[in-house]
N, C-alpha and C positions, 0 to 999 in steps of 0.2 A: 168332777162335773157337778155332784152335789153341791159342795160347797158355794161354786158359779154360781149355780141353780138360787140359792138360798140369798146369796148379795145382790142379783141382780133382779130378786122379788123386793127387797130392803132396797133400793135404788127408786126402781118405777115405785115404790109407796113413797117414797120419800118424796121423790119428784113432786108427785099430783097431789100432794098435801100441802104443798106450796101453789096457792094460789097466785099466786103473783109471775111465779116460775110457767106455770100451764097457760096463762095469757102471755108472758111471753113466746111460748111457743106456739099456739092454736091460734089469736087473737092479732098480735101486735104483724104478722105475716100479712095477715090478710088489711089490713090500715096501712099497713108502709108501700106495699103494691099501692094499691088504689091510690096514696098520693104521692107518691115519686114518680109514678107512671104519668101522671099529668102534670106532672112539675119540672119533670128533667128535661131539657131540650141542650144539646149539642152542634156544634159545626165544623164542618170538615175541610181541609185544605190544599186538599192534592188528592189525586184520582189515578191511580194504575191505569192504562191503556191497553189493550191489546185489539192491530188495526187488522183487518181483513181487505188489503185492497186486492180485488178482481179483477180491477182496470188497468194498474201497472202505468197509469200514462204520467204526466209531466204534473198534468190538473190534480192528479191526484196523488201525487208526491207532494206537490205544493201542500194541500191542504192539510197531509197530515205533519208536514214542519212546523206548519203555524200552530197546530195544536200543541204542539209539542214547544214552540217557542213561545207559549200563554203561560208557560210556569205552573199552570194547574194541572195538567195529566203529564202522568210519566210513561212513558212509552214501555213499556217490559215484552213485548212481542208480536211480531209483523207475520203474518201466514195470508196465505190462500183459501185456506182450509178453514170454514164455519164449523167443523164440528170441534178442531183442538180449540177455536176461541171458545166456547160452549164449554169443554173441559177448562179450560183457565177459568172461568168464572166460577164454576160447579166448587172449584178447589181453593178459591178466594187469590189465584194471582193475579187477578184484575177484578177490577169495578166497571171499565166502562169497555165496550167493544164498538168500533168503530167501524161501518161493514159499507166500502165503497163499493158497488157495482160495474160488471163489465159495461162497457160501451159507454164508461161515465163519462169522459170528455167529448166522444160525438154525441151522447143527447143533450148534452150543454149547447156544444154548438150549431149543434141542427135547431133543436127547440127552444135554446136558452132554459130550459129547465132541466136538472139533475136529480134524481135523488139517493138521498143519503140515509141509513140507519145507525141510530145509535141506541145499543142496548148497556141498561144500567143495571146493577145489582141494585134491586128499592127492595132488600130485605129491609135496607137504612134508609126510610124513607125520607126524612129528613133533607139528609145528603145528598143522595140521588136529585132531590129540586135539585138543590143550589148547583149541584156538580151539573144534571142538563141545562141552569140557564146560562153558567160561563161556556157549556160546547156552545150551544146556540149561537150566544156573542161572537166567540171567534167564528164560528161557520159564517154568520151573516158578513160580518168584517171581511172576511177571504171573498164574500161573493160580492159584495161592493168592489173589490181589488179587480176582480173578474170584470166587472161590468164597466171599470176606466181602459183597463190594460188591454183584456181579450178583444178580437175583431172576431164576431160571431158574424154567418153566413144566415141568411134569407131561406128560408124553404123554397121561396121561387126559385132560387141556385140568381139571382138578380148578382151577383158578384157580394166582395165585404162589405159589412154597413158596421156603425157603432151599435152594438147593441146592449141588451140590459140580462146580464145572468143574475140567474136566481137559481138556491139549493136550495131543494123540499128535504127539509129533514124532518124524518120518520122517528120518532122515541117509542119504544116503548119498555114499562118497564118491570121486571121479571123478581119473584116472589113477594113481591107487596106494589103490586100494581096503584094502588091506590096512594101510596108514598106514605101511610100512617106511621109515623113514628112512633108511636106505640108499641107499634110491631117487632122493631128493632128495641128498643129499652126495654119493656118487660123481661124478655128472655134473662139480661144483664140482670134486674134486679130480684129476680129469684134466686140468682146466682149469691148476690151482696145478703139476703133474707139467709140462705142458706149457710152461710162463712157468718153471720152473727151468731146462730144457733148451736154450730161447731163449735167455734172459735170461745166466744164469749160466755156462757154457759158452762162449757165445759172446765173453764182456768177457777170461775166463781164455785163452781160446784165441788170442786177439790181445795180450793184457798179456804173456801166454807167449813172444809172437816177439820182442818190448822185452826182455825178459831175459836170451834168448839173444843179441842183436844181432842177430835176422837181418830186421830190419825195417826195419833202415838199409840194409843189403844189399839186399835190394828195391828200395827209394825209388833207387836210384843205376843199377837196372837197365832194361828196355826197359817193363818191364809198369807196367803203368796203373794207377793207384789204384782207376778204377774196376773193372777186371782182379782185382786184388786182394782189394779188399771182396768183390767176386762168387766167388770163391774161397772165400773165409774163410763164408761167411753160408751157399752152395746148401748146402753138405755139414752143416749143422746145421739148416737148413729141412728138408731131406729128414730128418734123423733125429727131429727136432722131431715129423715124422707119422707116424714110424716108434715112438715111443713114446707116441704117443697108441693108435695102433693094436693094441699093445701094451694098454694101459689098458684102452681098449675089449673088447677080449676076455676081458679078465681082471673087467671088470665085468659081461657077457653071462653067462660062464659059472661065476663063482665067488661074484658076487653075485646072479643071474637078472635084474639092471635090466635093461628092456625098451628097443627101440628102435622107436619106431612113427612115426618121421618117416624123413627121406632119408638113407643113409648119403653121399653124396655132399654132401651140401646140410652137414654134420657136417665136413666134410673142405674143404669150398668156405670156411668159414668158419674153421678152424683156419689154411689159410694164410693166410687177409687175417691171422688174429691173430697169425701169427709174424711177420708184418714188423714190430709194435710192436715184439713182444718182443726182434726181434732189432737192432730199432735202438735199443732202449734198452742194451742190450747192449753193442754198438758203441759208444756216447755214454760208457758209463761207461767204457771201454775206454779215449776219452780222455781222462778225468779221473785217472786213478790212472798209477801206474809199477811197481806189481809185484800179483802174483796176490792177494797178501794182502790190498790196499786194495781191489781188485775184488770178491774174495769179501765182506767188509765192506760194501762200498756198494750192491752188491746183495741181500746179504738185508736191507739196512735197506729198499731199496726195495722189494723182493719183500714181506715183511712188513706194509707200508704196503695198497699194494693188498690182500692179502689181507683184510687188517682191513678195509678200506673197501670188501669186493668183496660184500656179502651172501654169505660163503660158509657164516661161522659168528653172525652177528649178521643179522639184516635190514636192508636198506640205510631201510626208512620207519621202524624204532626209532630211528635218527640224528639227531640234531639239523639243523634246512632247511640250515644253511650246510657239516654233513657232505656233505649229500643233492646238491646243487649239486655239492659237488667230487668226491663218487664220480661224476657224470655224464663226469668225462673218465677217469675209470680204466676202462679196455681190457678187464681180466679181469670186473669186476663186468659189462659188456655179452656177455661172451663165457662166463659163467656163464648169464645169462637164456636165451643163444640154445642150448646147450645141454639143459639143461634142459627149454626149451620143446619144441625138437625131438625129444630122447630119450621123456621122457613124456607131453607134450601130441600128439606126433604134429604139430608146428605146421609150414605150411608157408613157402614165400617170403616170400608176403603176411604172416604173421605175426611173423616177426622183421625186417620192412622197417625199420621205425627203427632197431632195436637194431643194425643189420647196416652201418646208413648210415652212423651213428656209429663206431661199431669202423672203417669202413671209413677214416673220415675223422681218427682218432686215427692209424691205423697210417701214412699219407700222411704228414703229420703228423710224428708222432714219426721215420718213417724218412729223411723229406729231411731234417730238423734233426741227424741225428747223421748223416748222410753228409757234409753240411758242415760242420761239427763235427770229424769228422777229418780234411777237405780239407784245412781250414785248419791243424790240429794238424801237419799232417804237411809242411806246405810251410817 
């Protein structure tokens, strides 16, 4: 532990001596927020469903076919029960919930007015528009259908007349009422801040000791490789939270994102994600021999992920065999749990999968480039 103790005081001096290195860390976080956040916009192309019809009637099997024959929502679950649709949203197997009320087809026909709610996930604020104004479309479309087809009755009880149906539909929408997209991006890109400072950082700061020579000089002295790696990695883990944390305040108080889950639970899961980062890091570390081919084979790979991470495309607009291989990219699981926790307020239980996976990438990718450079280096 001495030893540790002793390289990883020579690490953080070396770091912060590097000016250039301490603004990427401290400085360049808090600039790539502020303009990505108001630069990224996204759009989305299909909408999970899950319907609650109450009414069970004909009027309201029609209407939810048609949504469903719009090509834009996919149906994934039909209940009675408002509290499992409520659970399906909490868990992200839907986006929109579609909630018809009993007595829906007699106060159509009695009153010619219905009404209808539909609740969106506007953590994505964005999306949520667009996804309410094609329900819209089709709902008013269906109630045009209504008002040629249906013979609505008279409150006088005067016998059938033609009459004119119309659905009030009710929106509204739940963790980012207001639909700022902001709300939804930030989270992402603290995420992308964070996998730079891992990722990128870390390959340069070990390609950097290859150049100096002073890596052979190591290997030839008492300290351990495992010594070493623990050296090289704690002082970029620790700063790794140190610029999220960063992020994080800068998106509290410069963008107002809300934080209604655990700040801890936020930070319990940024370190399982920086051992990916930092072992992919590391791995690239041994593939290259100088700073330049690191910087290169990282932002190819940095890039990749992003693309495939749902940050700016949605990972279900993807083609199944995209959809399969974003399942092992790190940042797309470390996006959802974000996300979820910042604006769903989600707890343990709710990102248990997402959290298992991450967990078991970061395993994963970090024994494979610790051996990786065992062998490199022997």
């Amino acid at each position: 532990m001495r030893t540790l103790r002793f390289l990883l005081r020579k690490e953080y001096l070396q770091i912060f001596r590097d000016r250039i290195m301490v603004a990427q860390l401290l400085l360049l976080p808090a600039i790539q927020l502020a303009l990505l956040a108001n630069a990224a916009t996204f759009e989305i192309k299909s909408a999970r469903l899950v319907v609650v019809d109450e009414d069970r009637s004909a009027t309201s099997r029609g209407l939810v076919d048609r949504m469903r024959a719009g090509g834009r929502f996919e149906l994934v679950k039909s209940t009675t029960s408002a509290e499992r649709a409520d659970d399906a949203m909490m868990r992200r197997q839907a986006g929109v919930i579609l909630r018809i009320p009993r007595e829906f087809e007699r106060d159509l026909v009695r009153t010619h007015t219905a009404p209808v709610q539909l609740i969106l996930n506007a953590e994505d604020g964005a999306a949520a528009g667009v996804t309410l104004s094609y329900a819209q479309r089709i709902v008013a479309e269906y109630a045009s259908e209504l008002a040629a087809t249906l013979r609505l009755s008279t409150l006088g009880g005067e016998g059938p007349v033609a009459g004119q149906g119309r659905l009030d539909v009710r929106a509204r929408g739940w963790y980012n009422p207001n639909l700022d997209y902001r709300f939804y991006m930030v989270p992402g890109i603290l995420v992308q801040l964070v996998t730079m400072v891992g990722t990128l950082l870390t390959a340069l700061n070990i390609v950097r000791e290859k150049e100096l020579g002073t890596l052979e000089q190591l290997n030839v002295t008492p300290v351990t490789r495992g010594q070493f790696i623990a050296a090289k990695l704690i002082p970029l883990w620790s700063l790794g939270l140190v610029a999220l944390t960063i992020g994080m305040l800068v998106a509290r108080f410069a963008f107002h994102v809300p934080m209604r889950g655990s700040v801890l639970l936020v930070f319990g899961t940024a370190s399982v994600y920086l051992l990916a980062a930092l072992g992919v890091g590391l791995l690239v570390s041994t593939m290259v021999s100088t700073q330049q081919q690191a910087m290169f084979v990282t932002f190819f790979i940095v890039l990749v992920y992003l693309l495939m991470s749902g940050l700016f495309t949605p990972v279900r607009s993807m083609p199944i065999w995209a959809q399969w291989i974003a399942q092992a990219n790190p940042v797309m699981h470390f996006i959802e749990i974000m996300r979820a926790v910042m604006l769903r307020g989600a707890g343990l239980r709710e990102i248990a999968r997402s959290l298992a996976i991450l967990s078991a990438i970061a395993v994963g990718v970090f024994s494979l480039s610790v051996r990786q450079y065992a062998k490199r280096a022997a």
